[in-house]
N, C-alpha and C positions, 0 to 999 in steps of 0.2 A: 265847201264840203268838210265834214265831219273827220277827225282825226280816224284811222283803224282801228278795229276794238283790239285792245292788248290782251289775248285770249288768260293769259296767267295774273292779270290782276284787274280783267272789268268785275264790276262788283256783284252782278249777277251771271249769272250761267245761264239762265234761259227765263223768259216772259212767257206765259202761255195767254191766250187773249179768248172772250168767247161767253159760252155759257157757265151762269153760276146759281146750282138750284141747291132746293131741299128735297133729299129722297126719301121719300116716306117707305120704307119695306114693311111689305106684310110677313109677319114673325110667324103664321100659320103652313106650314112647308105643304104641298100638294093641292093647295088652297085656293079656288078661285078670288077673285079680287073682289066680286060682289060678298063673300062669304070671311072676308078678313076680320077681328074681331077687335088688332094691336098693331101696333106697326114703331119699327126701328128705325130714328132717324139720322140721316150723316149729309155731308155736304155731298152733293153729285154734280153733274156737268162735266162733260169731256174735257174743257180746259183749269174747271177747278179740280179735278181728281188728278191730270197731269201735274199740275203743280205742287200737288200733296204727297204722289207717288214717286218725285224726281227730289223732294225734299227730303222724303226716309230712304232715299236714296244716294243721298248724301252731294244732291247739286244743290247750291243757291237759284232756287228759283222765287217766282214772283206770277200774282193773277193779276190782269188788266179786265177790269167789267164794272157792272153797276151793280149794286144790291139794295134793296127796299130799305124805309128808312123805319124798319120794326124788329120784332124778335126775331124773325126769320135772319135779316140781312147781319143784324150784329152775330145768329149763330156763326152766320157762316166765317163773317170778320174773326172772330176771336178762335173759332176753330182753327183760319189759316194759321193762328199766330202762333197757336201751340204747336204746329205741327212744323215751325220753322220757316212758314211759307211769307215771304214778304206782302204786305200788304196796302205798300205806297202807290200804287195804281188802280187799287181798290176803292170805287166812286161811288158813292149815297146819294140814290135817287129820290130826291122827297117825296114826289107824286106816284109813284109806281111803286107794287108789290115784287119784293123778292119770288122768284117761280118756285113751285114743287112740282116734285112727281110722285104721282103713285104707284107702288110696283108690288107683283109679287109672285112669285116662284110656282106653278102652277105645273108643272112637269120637268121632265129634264129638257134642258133649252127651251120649255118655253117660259115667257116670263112677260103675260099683261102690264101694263102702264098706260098711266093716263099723264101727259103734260097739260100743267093748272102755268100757262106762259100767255095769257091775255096782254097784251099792253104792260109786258112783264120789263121790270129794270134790267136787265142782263142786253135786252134785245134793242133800248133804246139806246145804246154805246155809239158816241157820234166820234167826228174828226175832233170836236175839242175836247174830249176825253184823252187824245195823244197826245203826251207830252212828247216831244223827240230827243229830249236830253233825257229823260226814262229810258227809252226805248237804246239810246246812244251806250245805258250803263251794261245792259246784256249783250251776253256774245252770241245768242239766238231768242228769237221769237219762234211763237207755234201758234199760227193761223188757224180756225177751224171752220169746217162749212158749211153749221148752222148760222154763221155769223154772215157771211155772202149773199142769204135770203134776202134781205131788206137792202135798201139804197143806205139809212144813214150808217147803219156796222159795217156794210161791206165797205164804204170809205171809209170807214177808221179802219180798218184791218188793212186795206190799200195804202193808207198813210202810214200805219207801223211798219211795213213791206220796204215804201220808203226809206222811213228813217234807220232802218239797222241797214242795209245795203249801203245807205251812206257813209257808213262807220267799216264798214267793211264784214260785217258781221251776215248769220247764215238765217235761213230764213223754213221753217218747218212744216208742212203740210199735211195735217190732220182730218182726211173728207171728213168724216163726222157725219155720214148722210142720214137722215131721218126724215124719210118722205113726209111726214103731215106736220114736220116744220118747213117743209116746202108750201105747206099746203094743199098737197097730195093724196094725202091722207084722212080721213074720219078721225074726231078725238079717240075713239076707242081704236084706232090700230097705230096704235103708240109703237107698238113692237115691230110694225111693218116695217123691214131693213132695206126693200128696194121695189122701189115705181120706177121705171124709164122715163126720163123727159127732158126733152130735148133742152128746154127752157136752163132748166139747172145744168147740164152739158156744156151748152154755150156759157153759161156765167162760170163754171170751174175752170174751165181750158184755159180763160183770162189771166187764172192764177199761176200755172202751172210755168211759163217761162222764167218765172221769178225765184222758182225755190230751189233748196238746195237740198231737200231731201221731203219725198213724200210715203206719205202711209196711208195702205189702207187694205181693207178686207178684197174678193175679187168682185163683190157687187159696188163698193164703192171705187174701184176701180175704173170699172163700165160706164159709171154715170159720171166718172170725171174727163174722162175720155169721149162719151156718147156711140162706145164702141157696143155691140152686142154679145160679145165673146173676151174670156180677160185674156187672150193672148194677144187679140189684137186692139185692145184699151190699152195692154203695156205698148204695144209698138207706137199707137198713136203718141202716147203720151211721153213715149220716148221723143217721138217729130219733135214736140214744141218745149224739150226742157230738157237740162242737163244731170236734172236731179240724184238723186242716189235715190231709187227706187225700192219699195219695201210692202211686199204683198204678203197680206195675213191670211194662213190658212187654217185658222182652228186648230185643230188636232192635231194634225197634221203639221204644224208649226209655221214656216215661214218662207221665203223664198226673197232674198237682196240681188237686185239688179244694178251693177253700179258701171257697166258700160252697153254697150249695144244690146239689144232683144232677139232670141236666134229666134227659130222655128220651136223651139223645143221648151216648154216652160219652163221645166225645172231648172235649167241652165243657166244658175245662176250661184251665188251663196246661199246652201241647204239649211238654213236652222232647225233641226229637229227639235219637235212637239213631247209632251212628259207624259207619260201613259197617267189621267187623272180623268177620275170619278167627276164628269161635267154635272154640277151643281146650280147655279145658276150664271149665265154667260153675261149678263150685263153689267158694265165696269170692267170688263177683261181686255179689251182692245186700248183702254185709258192707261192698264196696270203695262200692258205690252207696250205703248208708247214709253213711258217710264220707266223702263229697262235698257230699254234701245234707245233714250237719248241717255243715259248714264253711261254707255261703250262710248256711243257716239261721240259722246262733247266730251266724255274721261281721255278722247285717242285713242280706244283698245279697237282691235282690229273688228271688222265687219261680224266675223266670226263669235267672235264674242261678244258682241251688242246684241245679234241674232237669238245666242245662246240666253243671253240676261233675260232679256224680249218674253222668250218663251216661256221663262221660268215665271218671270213674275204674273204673265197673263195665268201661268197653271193653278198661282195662288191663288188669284181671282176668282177663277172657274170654281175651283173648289171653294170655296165662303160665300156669306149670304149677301153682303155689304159690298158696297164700290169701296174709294177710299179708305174707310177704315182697317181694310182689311188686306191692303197694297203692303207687301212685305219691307222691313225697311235692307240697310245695307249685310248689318252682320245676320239675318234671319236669311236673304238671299244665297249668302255665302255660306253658310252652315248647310242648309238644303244643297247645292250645288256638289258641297263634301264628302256632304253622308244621304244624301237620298233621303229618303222616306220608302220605311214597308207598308203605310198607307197610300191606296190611291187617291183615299177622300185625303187631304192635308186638314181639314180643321178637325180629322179626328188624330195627330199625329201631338200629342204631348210633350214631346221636345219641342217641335217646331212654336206651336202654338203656344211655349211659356215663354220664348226666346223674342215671338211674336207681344206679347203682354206686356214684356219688361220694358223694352225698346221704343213700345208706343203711350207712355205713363202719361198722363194728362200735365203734370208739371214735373219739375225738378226740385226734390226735398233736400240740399246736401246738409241741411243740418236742421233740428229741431227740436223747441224748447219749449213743452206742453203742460198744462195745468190741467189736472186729471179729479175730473168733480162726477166722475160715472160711479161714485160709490153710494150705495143704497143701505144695507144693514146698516155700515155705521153712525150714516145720517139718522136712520130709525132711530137707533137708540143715542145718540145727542137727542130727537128730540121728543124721545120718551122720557129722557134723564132731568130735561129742563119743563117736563110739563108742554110743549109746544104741539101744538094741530099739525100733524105729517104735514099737511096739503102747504102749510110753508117753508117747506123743504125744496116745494118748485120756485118759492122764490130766490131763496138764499141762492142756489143755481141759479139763477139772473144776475145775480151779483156777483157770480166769482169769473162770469163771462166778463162783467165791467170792468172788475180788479186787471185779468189779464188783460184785455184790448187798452186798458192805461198805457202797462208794460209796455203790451208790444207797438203801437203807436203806429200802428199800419208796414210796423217792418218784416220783412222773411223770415220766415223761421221759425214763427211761434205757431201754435196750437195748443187745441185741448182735448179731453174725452170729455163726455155728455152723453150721460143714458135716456132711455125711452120712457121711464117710470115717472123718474120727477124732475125730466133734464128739455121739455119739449119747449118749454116759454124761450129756455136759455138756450134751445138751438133755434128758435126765431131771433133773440139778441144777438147771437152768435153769427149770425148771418148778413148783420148789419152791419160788422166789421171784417177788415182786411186780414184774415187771419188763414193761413199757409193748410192749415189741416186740421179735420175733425176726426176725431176716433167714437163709434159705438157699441158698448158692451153687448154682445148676443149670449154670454151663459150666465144661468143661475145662481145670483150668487151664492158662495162656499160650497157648488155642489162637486162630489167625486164620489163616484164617475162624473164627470162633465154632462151635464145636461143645458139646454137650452130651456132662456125664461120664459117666454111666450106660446112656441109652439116649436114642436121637432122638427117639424117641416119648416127648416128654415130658408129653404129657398123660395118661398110663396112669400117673408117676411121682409126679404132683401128689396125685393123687385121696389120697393115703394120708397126705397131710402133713395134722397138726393145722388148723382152720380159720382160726385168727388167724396162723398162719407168714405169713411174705412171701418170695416169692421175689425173690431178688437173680441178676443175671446182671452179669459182667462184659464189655465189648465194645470191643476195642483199635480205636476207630472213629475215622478221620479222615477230614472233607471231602473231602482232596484226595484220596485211597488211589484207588486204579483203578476204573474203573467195573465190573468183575469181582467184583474184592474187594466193593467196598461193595455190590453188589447182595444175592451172598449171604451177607454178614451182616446184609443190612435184611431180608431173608425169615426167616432165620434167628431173630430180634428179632421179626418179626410173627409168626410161629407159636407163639412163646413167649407172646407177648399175647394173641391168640386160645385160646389152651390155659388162661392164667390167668383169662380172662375167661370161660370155661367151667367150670371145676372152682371159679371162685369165692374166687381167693386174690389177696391186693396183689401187687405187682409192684416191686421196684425194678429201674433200666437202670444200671448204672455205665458210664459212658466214660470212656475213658482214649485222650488224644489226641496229649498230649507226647510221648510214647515215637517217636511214627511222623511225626512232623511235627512245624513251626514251631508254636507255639501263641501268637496274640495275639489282644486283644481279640474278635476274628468266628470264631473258629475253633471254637469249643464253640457260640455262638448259630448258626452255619451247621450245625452237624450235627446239634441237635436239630429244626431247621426241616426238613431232609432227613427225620427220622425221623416228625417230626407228619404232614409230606404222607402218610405211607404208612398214619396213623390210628395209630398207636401211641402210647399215650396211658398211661404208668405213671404206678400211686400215688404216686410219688417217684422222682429222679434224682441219682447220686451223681455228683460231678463235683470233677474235681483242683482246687487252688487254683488262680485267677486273679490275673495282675498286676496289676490295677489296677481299681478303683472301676466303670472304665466297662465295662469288660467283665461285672461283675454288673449291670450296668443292662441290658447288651443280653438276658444270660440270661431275667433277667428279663420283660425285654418278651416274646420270643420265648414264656416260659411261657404267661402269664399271655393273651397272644392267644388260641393256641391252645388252650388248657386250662386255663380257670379254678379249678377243682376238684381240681387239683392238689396233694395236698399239699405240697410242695414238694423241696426240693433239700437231701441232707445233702454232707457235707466229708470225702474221701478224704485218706489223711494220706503215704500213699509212704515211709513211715519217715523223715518229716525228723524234723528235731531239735525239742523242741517248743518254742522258741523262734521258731521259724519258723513250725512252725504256729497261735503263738498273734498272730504277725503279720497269716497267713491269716485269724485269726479277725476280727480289727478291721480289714478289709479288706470284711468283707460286712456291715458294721454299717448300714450304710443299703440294704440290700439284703433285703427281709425275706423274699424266698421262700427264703432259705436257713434252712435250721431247725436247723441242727444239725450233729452229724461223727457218723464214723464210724470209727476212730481205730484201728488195729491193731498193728503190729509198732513205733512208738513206746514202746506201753504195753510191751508183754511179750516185746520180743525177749531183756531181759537179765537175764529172768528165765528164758525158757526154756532161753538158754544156761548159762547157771549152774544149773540144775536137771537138766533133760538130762543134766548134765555130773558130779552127783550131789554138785554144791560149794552145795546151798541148798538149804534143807529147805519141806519142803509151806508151813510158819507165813509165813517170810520170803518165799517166790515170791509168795503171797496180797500180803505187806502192800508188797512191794514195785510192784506193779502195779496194788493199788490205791493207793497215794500216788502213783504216774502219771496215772493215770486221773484221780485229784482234782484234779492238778492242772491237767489239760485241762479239765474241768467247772468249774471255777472262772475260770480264762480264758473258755471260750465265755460265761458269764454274766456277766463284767464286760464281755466286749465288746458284748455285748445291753442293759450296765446295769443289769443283773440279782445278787442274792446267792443262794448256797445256801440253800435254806430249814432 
């Protein structure tokens, strides 16, 4: 037998094991499913949401299942991995399709679905998919009971049962019941929550001496039990197990039975329910699992698992998404402190920025960008040298090349790339390992701030790749008129609002020298302006500052208002880079600044030499990347930093 798991240093915290689909959500709210037009996609499955929801929740966890061996299955793989979720028991089925579902919000609580799980990879999960030194590294598993349907999952789910009991370890009982993956059911009543049958009764009872804590709504209760009433499902289910009992009642909240079942149901640990706006219910009993193993397996009292329990299922309730929308640890705790004067939570602005920062698709802590989104001044290079604009999209192909030289597949680098003459070189640009893309959405030289293409910029976003960031630039000055500055502070909020809807970063460039005195308070006075109106970007590019104390005040000013910030990159205005490598040891003790963004330095004198048809493709490349090196090698000794 297996050594006991040493709860304070096994290397996982919990395995969840089971189902792992794609949810397709219909984006049209009130909507029947035949009438859907869009749909927003995320990983779902009871035990991949748990494993999603107990990771922004700050456990080490881990999925055990199979995923197709296509686009679907690698979303789901690489999704677990940004979201911290372990994915060494994650098995590629070459024959079989990753599942989806279709779903979509068609009233309050109701919500059609159709499951597309044919001879689906999740369902085929055998005994030789347990590894037992896997299973030996967690200090719990969470069995579910769509996996119990079939003969070969329910003995792997029997064998992981096994092997953490043998270690000593606690063992999690998630019904999961979904009558027409019994079989039960017609594909169209996906939603249907409870068939009686005896059959699925007798197979769950089997499981039930073995765990250490089960969960479940009061109709999956009944059918684990084969009781017909949940008072007397809890007492059956009391007979055959010693579990810590944990019955979900919606609204209502919860109710923890962790010794004997009186006559009286409530008579037990009461977790109260959060007065919220029921939105759509699917994903909310995954987000409630996910809270209450975070008490649970943290050792806070019952009480407090209950309390987590209900909070996070409240998130759920209120948003459209399963996982993606699982609150992580410091958003749980922030709502717990302060409430919300929202019943709906995704209309609640604090919550839901604290929510955005928390769940970033990666981690940028430093970055070193080659910025080719300029247009007039490409114009005129290549009016100047006599050149056809239309090679202006190539020379953007090339300065993609110069920088992917530089950065040779390592962290940190990026570029800007506009939509005008930058489209070849965002398909180049995509062919390399490069950390981030920024795209211009205003006009350029306009103020007021206007957008290029169309005002309606959020009809423009929707189409842009999901990791783009949009970049706006904004000739904004404190002092500028109270006209001016109004609408381009609307103009800047609508842009945020629209990014914060379709779901993409945000950089603000300001630029304030051009139109004013610039000292020390002149850039911390206008972002202060900008925070008041709640605008709140992933990052701010901002021109070099005189002096030392004027990155102290930026920084205050950031770091008050928006902690989560990631920070402030370095516009370069085409000085010399001597100057700018001035700039750079300038922000050295200044750490919210992460980086530049460096443009018409690197490659104006190649594109005039090129343009100009005096420098061939090879030498434009190496000439702009021996600029760019050399900026990249300044910012990192000014950090104290070497190339790797």
């Amino acid at each position: 037998m297996s050594e006991a798991v040493d709860a304070k240093h096994a290397p996982l915290d919990v395995i969840t094991i089971g189902r792992a689909s794609v949810d397709l959500y219909g984006q049209q709210i009130g909507s029947r499913l035949e009438d859907i037009t869009s749909f927003a996609k995320s990983v779902g499955g009871c035990p991949a949401n748990i494993s999603v929801g107990t990771a922004r929740l700050g456990l080490r966890s881990a999925l055990l299942t199979r995923v197709g061996d296509e686009q679907m299955g690698r979303f789901i793989r690489e999704q677990l991995t940004r979201e911290g979720v372990s994915v060494d028991g994650l098995r590629t089925d070459p024959d079989r399709l990753t599942a989806l579902v279709l779903l979509s919000v068609e009233d309050e609580g109701v919500s059609p679905m159709i499951f597309y799980r044919t001879d689906c990879a999740d369902m085929a999960l055998s005994e030789d998919d347990i590894d037992e030194t896997f299973i030996a590294s967690a200090r719990a598993i969470v069995v579910t009971g769509t996996h119990f349907s079939r003969p070969n999952s329910d003995a792997a789910q029997r064998k992981a049962i096994r092997a953490i009991k043998a270690t000593g370890g606690k063992v999690v009982f998630d019904i999961d019941y979904r009558p027409n993956l019994w079989g039960l059911a017609g594909h169209a009543e996906g939603f249907e929550r409870y068939v009686k049958s005896d059959r699925v009764s007798a197979q769950l009872k089997t499981v039930l001496p073995d765990c250490d804590l089960i969960v479940g709504t009061e109709e999956e209760i009944m059918i684990a039990s084969g009781a017909d009433e949940c008072l007397s499902a809890l007492k059956t289910i009391r007979s055959l197990s010693k579990a810590t009992i944990v019955l979900k009642r919606g609204a209502m909240g919860c109710i923890v039975y962790d010794g004997p079942i009186s006559d009286d149901l409530v008579d037990g640990i009461v977790g109260k329910g959060f007065p919220i706006e029921v939105y759509n219910v699917l994903g909310a009993g995954d987000a409630f699992m996910s809270g209450f193993l975070r008490g649970w397996l943290g050792e806070e009292s019952l009480e407090t698992a209950a309390t987590w329990a209900n909070a996070c299922g409240a998130f759920a309730v209120s948003r459209l998404l399963c996982a993606p929308e699982y609150p992580t640890f410091e958003e749980l705790q922030f709502f717990l402190k302060n409430g919300s004067r929202h019943l709906a939570l995704r209309k609640d602005e604090a919550i839901n920025h604290i929510h955005w920062a928390t769940t970033r698709r990666r981690d940028i802590p430093s970055l070193m960008a080659l910025a080719c989104d300029h247009r007039i001044q490409l114009d005129d290079v290549a009016a100047k040298a006599g050149a056809d604009p239309s090679r202006i999209d190539d020379f953007k192909v090339l300065t993609v090349k110069a920088a992917a030289k530089v950065a040779a597949g390592r962290a940190g680098y990026g570029m800007l790339l506009d939509e005008k003459y930058g489209r070849e070189a965002m398909f180049e640009f995509a062919r390399h390992s490069f950390a981030w893309l920024g795209r211009p959405v205003e006009l350029p030289g306009s103020r007021p701030l206007r957008f290029e293409f169309s005002q309606d910029i959020g009809s423009q976003l929707i189409e842009w790749p999901i990791d783009h960031c949009i970049k706006c630039l904004c000739f904004y000055h404190p002092d500028d008129p109270e006209a001016l500055k109004t609408e381009q502070q609307q103009k800047l909020k609508s842009l945020f609002g629209a990014a914060r809807k379709v779901g993409r970063e945000l950089l603000i460039e300001i630029i304030a020298g051009k139109h004013g005195e610039l000292d020390d308070t002149t850039i911390p006075r206008a972002l202060e302006e900008l925070y008041a109106l709640d605008i709140k970007p992933d990052w701010w590019k901002l021109e070099p500052q005189a002096s030392a104390g004027a990155w102290a005040k930026i920084e205050a000013v950031i770091l008050k208002n928006d902690p989560w910030c990631r920070g402030v990159v370095l516009l370069g205005l085409e000085a010399p880079p001597d100057e700018l490598e001035a700039a750079f040891a300038a922000t050295a003790k200044a750490p919210i600044v992460k980086g530049f963004a460096v443009g018409r330095t690197i490659f104006i004198n190649a594109a005039e030499q090129w343009l100009a048809g005096k420098m061939s493709d090879e030498e434009a490349v190496a000439d702009m990347a021996s600029r760019f090196e050399r900026l990249t090698e300044a910012w990192l000794a000014a950090r104290g930093r070497k190339a790797a």
